[in-house]
N, C-alpha and C positions, 0 to 999 in steps of 0.2 A: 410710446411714440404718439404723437399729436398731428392731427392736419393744421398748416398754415392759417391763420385766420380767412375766416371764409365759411361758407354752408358748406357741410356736412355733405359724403354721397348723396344718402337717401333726402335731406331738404333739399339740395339741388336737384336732383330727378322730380321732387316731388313739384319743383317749379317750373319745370317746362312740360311741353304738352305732348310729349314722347310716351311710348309703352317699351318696356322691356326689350323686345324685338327690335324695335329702332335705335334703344341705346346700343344693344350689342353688334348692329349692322356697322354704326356708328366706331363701336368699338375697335371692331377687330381690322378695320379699314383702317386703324392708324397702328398697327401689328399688333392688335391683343389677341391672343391665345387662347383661352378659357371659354368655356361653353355658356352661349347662354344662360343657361341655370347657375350656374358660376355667378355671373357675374351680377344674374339678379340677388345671391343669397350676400358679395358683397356689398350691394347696397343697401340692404336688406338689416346688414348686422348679421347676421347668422353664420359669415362667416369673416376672419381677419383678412381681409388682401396684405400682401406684403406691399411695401414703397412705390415699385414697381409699376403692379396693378392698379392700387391704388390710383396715381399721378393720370397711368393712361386711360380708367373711367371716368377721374375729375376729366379731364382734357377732353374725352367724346360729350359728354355732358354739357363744359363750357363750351366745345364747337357749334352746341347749337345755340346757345345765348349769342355769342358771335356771328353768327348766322343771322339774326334778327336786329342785330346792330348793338346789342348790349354787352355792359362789360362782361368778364368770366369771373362769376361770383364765389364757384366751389374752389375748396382750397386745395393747396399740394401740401406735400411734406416738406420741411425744412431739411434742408442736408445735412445738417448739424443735429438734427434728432436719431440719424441714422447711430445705432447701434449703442444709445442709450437708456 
């Protein structure tokens, strides 16, 4: 499976002026689950997020590009990648 075209987790995080902490406040305020450290090792690479996760870290991520009036550059999963 592939993300949408788009930046990547970690280049998206690496483009805003957020620390881990903020993503994951960010995060779990739009109902992620996952621990801190979680969330930093899926941006990270270190670890697979499933579709899921994935979608709702791209999403806290682009909430802050939106926030500053710019598009949402990180991408989501296609639906159609699911379970191929």
């Amino acid at each position: 499976m592939t993300p949408s075209d788009g930046l990547s987790l970690h280049t998206g995080m690496l483009a805003t002026e957020m620390d881990y902490n903020q993503l994951w406040l960010r995060y779990i305020g739009i109902s992620g689950a996952a621990g801190p450290l979680e969330v930093e090792a899926y941006v990270l690479g270190l670890l697979s997020p499933d579709v899921y996760e994935h979608d709702l870290i791209a999403q806290a991520i682009n909430e802050w590009f939106i926030d500053r009036g710019q598009n949402h550059p990180v991408g989501y999963w296609h639906h159609s990648d699911i379970g191929k």
